[in-house]
The first five atom37 places (N, CA, C, CB, O) and aatype in JSON, in Angstrom:
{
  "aatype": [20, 20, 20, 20, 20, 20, 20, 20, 20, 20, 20, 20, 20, 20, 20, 20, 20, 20, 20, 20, 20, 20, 20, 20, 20, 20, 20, 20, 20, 20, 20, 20, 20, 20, 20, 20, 20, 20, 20, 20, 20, 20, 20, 20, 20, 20, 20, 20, 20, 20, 20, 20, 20, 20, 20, 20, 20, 20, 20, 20, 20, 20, 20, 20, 20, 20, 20, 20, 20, 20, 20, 20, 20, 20, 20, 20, 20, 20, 20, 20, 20, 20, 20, 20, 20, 20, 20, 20, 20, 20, 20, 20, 20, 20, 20, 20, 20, 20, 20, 20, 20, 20, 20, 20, 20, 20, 20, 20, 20, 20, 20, 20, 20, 20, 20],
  "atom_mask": [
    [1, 1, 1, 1, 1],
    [1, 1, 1, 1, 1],
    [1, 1, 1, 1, 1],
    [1, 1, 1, 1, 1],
    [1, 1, 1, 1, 1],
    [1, 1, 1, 1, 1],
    [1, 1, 1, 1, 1],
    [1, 1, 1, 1, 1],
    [1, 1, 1, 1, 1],
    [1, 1, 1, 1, 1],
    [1, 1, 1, 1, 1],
    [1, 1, 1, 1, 1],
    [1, 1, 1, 1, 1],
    [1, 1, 1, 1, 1],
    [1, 1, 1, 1, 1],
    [1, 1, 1, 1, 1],
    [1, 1, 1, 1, 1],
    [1, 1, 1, 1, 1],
    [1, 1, 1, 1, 1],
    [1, 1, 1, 1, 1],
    [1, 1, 1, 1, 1],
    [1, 1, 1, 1, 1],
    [1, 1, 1, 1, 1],
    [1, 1, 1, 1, 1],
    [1, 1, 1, 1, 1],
    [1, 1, 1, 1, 1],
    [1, 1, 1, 1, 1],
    [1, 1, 1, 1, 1],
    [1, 1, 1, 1, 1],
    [1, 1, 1, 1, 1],
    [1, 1, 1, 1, 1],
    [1, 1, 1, 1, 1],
    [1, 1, 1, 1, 1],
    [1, 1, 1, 1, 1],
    [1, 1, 1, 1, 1],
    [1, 1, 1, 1, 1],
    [1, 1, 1, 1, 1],
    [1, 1, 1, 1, 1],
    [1, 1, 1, 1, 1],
    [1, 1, 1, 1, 1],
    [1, 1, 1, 1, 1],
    [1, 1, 1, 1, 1],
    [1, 1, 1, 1, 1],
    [1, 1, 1, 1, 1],
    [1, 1, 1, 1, 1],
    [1, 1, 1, 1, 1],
    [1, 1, 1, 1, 1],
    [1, 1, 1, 1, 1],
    [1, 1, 1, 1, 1],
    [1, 1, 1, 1, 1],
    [1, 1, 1, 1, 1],
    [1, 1, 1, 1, 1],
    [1, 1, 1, 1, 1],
    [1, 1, 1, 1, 1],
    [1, 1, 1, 1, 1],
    [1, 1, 1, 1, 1],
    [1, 1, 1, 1, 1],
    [1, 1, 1, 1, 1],
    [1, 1, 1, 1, 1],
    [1, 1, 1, 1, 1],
    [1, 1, 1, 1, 1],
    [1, 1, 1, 1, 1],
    [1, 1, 1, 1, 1],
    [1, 1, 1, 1, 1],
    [1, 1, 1, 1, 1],
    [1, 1, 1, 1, 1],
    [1, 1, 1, 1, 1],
    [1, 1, 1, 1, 1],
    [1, 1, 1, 1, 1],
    [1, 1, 1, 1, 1],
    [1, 1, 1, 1, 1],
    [1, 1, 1, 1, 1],
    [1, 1, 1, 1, 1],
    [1, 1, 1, 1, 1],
    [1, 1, 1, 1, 1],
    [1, 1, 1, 1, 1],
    [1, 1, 1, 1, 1],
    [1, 1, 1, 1, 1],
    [1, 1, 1, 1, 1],
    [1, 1, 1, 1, 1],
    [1, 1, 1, 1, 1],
    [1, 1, 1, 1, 1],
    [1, 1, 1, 1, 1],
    [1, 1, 1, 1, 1],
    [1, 1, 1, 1, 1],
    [1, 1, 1, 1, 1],
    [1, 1, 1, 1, 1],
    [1, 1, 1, 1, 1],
    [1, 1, 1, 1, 1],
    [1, 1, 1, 1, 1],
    [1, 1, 1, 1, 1],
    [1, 1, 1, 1, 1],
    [1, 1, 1, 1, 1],
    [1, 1, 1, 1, 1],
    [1, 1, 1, 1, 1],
    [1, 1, 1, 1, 1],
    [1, 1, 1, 1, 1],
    [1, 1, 1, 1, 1],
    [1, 1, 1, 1, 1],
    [1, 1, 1, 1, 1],
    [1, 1, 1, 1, 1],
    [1, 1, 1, 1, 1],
    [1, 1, 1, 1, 1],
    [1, 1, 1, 1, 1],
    [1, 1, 1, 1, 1],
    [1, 1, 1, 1, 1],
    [1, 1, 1, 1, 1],
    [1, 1, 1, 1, 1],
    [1, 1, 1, 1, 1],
    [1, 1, 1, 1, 1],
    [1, 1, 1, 1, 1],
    [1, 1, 1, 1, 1],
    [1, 1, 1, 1, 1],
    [1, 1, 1, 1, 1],
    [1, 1, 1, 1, 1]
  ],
  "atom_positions": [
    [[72.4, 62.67, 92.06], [71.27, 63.05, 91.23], [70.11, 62.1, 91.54], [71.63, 63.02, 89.71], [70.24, 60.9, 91.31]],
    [[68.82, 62.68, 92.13], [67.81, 61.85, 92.55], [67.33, 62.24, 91.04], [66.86, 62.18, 94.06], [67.75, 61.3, 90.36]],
    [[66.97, 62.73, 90.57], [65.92, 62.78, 89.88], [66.6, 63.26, 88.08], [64.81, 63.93, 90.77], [67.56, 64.02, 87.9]],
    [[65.69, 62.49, 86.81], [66.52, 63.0, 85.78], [65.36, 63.82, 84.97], [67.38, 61.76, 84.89], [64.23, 63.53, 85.37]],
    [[65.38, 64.46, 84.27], [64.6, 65.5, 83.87], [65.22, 65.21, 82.32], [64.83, 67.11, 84.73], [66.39, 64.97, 82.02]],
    [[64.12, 65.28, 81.52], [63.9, 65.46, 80.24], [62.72, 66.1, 79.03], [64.08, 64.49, 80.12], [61.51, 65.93, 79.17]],
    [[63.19, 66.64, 78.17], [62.62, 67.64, 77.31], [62.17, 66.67, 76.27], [63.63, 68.85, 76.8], [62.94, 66.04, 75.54]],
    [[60.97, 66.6, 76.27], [60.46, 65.95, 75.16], [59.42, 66.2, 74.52], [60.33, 64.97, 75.34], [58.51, 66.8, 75.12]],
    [[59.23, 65.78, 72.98], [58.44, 65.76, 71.79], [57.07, 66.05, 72.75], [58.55, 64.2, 70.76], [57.0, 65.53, 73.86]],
    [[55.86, 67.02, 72.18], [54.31, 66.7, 73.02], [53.54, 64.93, 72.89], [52.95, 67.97, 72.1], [52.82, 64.37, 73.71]],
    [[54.02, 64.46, 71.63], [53.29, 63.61, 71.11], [53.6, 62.55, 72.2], [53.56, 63.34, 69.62], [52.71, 62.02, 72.86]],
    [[55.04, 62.23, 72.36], [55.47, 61.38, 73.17], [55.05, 61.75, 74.94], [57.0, 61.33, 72.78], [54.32, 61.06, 75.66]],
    [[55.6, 62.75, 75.23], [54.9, 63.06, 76.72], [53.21, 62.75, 76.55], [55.18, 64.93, 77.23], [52.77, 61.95, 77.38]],
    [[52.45, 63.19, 75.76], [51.03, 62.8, 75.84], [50.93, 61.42, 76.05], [50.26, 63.16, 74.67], [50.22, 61.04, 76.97]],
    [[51.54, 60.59, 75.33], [51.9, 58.86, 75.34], [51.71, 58.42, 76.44], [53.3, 58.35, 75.05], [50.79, 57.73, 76.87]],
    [[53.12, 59.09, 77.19], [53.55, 58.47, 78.47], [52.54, 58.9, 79.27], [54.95, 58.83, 79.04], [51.87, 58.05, 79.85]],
    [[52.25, 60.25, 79.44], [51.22, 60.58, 80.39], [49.48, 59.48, 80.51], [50.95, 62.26, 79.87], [48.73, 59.18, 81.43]],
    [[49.51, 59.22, 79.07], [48.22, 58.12, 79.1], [48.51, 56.93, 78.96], [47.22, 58.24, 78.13], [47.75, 56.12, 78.44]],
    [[49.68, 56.66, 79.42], [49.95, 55.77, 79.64], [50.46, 54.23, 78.55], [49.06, 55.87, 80.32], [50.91, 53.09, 78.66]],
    [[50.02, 55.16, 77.62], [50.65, 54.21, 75.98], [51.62, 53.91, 75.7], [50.63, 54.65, 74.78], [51.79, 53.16, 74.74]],
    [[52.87, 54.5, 76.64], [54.08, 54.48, 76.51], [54.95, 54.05, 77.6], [54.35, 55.54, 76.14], [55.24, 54.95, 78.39]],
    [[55.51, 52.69, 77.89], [55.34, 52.45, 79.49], [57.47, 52.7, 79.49], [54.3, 50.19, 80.14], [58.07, 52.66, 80.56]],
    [[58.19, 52.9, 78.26], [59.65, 52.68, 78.73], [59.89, 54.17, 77.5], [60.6, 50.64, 78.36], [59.28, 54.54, 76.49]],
    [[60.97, 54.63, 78.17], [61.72, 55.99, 77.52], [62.97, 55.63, 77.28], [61.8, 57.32, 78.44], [63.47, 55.01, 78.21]],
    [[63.78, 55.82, 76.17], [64.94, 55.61, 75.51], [65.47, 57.22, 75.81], [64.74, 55.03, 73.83], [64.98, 58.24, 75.35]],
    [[66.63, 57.09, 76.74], [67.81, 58.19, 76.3], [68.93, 57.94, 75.75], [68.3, 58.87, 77.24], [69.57, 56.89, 75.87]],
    [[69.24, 58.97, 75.06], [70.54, 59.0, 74.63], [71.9, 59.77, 75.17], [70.33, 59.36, 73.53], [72.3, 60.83, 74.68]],
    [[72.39, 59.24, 75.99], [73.8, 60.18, 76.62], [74.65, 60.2, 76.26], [74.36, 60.09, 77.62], [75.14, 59.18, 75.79]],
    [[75.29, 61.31, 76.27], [76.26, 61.71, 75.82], [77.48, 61.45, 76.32], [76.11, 62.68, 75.73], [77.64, 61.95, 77.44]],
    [[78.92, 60.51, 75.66], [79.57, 60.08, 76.13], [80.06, 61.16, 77.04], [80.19, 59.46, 75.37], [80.24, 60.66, 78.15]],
    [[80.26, 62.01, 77.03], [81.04, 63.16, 78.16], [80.31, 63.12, 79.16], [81.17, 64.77, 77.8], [80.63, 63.83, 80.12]],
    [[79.07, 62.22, 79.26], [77.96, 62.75, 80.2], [78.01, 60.81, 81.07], [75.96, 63.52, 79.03], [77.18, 60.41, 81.89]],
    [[78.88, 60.22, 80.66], [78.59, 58.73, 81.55], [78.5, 58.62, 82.23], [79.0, 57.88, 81.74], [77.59, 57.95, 82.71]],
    [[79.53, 59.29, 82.94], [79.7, 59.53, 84.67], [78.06, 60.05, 85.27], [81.12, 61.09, 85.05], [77.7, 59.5, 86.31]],
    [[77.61, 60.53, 84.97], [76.7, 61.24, 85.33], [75.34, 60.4, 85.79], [76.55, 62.13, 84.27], [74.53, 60.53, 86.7]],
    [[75.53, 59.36, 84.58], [74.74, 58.52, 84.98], [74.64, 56.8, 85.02], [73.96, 58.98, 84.43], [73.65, 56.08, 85.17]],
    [[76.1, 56.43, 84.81], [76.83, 54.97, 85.61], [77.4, 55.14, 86.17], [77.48, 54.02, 85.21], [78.05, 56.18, 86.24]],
    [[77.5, 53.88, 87.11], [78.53, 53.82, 88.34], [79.24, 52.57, 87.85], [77.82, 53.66, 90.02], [79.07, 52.14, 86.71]],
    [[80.04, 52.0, 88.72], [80.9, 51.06, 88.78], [80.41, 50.28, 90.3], [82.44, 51.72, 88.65], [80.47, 50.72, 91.44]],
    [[79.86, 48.79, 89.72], [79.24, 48.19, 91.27], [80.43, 47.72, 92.21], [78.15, 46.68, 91.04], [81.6, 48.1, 92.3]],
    [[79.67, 46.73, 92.9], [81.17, 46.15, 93.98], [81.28, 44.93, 93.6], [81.05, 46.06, 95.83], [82.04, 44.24, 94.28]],
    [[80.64, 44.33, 92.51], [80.86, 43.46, 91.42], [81.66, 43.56, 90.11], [79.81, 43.25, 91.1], [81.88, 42.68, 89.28]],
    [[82.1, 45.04, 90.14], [83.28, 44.96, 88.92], [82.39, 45.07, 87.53], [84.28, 43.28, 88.95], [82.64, 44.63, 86.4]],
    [[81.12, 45.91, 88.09], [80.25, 45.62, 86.41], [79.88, 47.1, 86.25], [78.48, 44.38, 86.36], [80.23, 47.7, 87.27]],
    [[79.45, 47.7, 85.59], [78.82, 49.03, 84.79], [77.42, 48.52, 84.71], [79.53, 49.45, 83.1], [76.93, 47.57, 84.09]],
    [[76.75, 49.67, 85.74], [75.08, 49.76, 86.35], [74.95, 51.1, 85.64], [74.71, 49.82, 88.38], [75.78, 51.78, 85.04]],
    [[73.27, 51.33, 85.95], [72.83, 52.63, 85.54], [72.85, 53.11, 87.45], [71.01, 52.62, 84.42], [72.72, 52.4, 88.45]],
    [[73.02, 54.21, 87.33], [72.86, 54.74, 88.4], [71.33, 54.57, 89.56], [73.13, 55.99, 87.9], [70.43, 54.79, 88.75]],
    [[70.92, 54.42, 90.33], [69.53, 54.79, 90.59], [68.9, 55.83, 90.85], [69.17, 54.33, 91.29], [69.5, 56.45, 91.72]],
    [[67.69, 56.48, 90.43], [67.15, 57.56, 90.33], [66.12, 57.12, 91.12], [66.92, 58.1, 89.05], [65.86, 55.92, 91.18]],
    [[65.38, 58.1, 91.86], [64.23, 58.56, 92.5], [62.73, 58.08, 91.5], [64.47, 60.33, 92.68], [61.89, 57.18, 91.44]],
    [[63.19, 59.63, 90.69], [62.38, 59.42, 89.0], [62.49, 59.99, 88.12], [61.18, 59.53, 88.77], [63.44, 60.65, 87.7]],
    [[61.5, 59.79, 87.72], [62.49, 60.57, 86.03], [60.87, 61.79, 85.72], [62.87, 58.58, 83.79], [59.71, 61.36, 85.64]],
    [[61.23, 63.12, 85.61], [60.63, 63.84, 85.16], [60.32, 64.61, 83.21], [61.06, 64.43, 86.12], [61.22, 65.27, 82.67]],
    [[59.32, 64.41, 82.68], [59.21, 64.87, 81.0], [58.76, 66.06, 81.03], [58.2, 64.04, 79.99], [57.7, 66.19, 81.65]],
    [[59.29, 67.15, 80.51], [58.75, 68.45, 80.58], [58.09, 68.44, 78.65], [60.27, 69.81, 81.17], [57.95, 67.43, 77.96]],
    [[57.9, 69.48, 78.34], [57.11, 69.24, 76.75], [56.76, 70.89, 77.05], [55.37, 67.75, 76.49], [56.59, 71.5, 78.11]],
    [[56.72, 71.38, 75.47], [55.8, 72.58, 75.64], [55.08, 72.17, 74.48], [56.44, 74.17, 75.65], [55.56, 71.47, 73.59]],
    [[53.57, 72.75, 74.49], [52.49, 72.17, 73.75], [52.37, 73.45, 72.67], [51.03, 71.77, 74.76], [52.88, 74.57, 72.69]],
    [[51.27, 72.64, 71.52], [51.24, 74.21, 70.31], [50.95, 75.36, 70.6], [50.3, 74.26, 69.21], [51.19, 76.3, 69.85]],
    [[50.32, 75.51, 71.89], [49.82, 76.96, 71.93], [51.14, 77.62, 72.57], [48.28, 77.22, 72.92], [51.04, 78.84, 72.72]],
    [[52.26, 77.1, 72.95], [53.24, 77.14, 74.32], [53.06, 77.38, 74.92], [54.06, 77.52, 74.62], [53.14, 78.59, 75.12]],
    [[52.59, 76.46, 76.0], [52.15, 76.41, 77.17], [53.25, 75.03, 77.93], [50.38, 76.19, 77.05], [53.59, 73.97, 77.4]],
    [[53.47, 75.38, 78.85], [54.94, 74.08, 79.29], [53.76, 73.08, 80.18], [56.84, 74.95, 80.8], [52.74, 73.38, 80.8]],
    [[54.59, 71.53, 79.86], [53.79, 70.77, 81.01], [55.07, 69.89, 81.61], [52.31, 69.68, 80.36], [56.04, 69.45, 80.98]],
    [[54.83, 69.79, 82.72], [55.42, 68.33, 83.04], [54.8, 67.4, 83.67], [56.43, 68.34, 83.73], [53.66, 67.61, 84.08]],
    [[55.34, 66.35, 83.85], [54.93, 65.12, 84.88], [56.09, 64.07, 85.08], [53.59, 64.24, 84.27], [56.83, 63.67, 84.19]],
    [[56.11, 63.69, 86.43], [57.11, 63.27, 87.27], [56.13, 61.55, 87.42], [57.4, 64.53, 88.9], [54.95, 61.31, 87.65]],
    [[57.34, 60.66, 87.14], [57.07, 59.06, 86.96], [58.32, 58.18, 88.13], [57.43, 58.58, 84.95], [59.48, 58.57, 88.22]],
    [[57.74, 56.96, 88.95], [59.04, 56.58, 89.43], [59.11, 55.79, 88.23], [59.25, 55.86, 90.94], [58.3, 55.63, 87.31]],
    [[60.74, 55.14, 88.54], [60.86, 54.31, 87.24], [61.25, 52.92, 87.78], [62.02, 54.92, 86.12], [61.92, 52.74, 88.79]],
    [[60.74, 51.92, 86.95], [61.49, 50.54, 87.06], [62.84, 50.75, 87.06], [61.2, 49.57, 85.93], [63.61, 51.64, 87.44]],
    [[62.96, 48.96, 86.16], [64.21, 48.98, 85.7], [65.22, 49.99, 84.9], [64.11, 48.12, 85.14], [64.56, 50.88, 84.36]],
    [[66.33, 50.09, 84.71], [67.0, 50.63, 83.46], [67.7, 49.73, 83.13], [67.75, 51.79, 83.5], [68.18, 48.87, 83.87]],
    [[67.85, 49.86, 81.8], [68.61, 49.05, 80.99], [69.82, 49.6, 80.16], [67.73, 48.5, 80.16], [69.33, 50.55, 79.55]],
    [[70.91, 49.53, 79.89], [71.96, 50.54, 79.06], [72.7, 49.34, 77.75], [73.5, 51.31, 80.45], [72.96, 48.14, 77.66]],
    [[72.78, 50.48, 76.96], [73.68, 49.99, 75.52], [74.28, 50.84, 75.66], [73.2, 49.83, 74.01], [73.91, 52.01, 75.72]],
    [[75.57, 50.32, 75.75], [76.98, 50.94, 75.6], [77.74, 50.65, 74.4], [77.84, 50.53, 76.69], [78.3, 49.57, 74.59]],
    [[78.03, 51.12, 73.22], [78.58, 50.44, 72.18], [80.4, 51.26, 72.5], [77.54, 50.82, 70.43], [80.84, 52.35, 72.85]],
    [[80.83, 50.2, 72.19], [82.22, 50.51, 72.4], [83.06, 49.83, 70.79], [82.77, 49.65, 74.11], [83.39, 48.65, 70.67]],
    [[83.28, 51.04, 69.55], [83.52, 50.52, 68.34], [84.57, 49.42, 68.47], [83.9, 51.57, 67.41], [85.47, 49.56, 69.29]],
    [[84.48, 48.08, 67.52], [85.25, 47.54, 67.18], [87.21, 47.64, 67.21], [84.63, 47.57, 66.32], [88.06, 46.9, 67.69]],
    [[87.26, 48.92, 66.44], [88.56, 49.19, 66.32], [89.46, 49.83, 67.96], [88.51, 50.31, 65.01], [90.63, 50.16, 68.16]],
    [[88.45, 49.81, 68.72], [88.88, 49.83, 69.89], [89.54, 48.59, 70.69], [87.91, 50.27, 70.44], [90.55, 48.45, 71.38]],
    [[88.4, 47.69, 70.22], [88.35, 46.18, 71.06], [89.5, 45.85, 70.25], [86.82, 44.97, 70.96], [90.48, 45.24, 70.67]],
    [[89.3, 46.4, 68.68], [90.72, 44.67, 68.51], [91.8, 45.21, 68.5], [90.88, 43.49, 66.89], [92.55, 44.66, 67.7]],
    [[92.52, 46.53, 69.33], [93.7, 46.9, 69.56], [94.32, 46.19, 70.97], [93.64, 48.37, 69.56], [95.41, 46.29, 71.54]],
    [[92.99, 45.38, 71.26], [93.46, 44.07, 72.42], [94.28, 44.71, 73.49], [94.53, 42.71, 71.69], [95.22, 44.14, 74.04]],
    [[93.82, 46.17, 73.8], [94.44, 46.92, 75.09], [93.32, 46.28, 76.38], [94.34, 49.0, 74.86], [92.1, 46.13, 76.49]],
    [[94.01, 46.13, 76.87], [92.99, 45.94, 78.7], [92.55, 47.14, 78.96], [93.95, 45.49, 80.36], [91.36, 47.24, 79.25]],
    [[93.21, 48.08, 78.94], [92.51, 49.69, 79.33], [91.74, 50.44, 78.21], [93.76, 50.83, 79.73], [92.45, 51.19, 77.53]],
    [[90.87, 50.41, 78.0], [89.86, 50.88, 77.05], [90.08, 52.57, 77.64], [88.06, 50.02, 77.26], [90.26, 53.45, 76.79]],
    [[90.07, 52.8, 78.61], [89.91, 54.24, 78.97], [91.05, 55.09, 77.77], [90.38, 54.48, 80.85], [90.86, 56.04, 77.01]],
    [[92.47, 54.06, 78.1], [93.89, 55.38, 77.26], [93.43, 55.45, 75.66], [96.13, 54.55, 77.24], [93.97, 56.31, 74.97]],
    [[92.45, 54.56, 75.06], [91.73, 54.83, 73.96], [90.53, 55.45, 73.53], [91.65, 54.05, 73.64], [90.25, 55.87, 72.41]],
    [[89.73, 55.45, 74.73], [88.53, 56.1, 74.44], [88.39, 57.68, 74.29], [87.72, 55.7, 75.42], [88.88, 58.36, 75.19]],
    [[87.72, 58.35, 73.13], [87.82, 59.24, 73.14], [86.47, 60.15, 73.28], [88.53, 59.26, 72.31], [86.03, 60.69, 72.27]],
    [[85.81, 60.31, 74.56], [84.55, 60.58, 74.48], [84.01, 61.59, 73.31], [84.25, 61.01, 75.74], [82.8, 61.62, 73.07]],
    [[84.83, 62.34, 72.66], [84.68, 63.39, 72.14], [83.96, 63.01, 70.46], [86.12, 64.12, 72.27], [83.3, 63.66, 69.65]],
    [[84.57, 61.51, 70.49], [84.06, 61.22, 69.26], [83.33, 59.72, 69.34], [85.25, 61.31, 68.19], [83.4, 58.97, 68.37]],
    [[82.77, 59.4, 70.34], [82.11, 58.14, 70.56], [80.93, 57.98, 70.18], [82.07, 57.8, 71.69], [80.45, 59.09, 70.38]],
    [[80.08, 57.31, 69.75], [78.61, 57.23, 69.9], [78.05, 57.35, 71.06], [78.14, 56.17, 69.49], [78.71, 57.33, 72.1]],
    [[76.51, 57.51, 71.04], [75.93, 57.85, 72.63], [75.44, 56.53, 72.86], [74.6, 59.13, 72.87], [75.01, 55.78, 71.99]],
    [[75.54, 56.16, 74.69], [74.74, 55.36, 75.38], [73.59, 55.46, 75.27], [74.9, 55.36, 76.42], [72.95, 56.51, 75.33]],
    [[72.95, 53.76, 75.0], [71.4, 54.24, 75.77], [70.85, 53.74, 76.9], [70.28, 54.02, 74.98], [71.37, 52.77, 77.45]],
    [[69.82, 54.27, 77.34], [69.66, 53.77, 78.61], [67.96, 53.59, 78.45], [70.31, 54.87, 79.9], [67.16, 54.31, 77.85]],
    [[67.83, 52.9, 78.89], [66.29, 52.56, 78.45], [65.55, 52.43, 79.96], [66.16, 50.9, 77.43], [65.94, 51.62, 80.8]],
    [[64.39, 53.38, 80.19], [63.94, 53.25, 81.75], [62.49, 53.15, 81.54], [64.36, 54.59, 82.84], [61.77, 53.94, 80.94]],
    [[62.16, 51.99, 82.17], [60.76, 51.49, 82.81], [60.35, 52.7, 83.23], [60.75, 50.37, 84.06], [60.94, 53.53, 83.92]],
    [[58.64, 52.75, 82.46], [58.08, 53.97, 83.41], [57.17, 53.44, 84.01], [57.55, 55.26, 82.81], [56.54, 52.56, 83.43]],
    [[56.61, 54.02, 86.09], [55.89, 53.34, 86.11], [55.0, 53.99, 86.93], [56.29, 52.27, 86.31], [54.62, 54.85, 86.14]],
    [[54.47, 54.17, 87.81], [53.15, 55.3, 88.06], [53.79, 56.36, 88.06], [52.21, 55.29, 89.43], [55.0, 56.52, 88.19]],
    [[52.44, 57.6, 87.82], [52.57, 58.59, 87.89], [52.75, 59.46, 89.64], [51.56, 58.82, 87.03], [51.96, 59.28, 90.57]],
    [[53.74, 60.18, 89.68], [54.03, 60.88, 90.9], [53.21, 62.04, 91.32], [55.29, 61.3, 90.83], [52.85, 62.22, 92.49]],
    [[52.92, 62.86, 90.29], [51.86, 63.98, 90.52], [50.78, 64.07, 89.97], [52.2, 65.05, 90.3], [50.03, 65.01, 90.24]]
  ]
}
């Protein structure tokens, strides 16, 4: 996946587009991790790298817009509940149950505009 695409509020795409808004918070969906972490050759949990990240919006009259940004950094919060950790298993996976987890976030630097 070069590129991530997201549907967002007008108020906020207007933001980003003028530039008032320089970082975007997603929220993923634990079923959706894979999709967008990897596992480095350091043994750590990265965000994947993207190309860029595209905001689509449809405005009051509905009319659709987008605009395409490369991005800095990303940043991720992974919360992994308590009652997981203190069952003091090494394999978090035979406990995790994506189905009922909270979502990751991933927080991405926005930084010029592409189109």
């Amino acid at each position: 996946m070069d590129k991530l695409s997201f549907t967002i509020d007008s108020v906020i795409f207007d933001n980003i587009v003028k530039g008032k808004q320089k970082a975007f918070v997603a929220s993923i969906k634990p079923s959706e991790i894979q999709d967008y972490f990897c596992y480095t050759l350091e043994k750590k949990i990265d965000v994947k790298y993207f190309n860029c990240i595209e905001f689509k919006t449809t405005t009051a009259d509905g009319a659709e817009k987008s605009a395409q940004f490369k991005i800095g950094y990303a940043e991720m919060d992974f919360l992994i509940p308590n009652e997981l950790l203190d069952k003091a298993n090494e394999d978090l996976t035979t406990l995790y149950d994506s189905d009922h987890m909270p979502p990751a976030e991933i927080v991405f630097e926005i930084k010029e505009k592409l189109d």
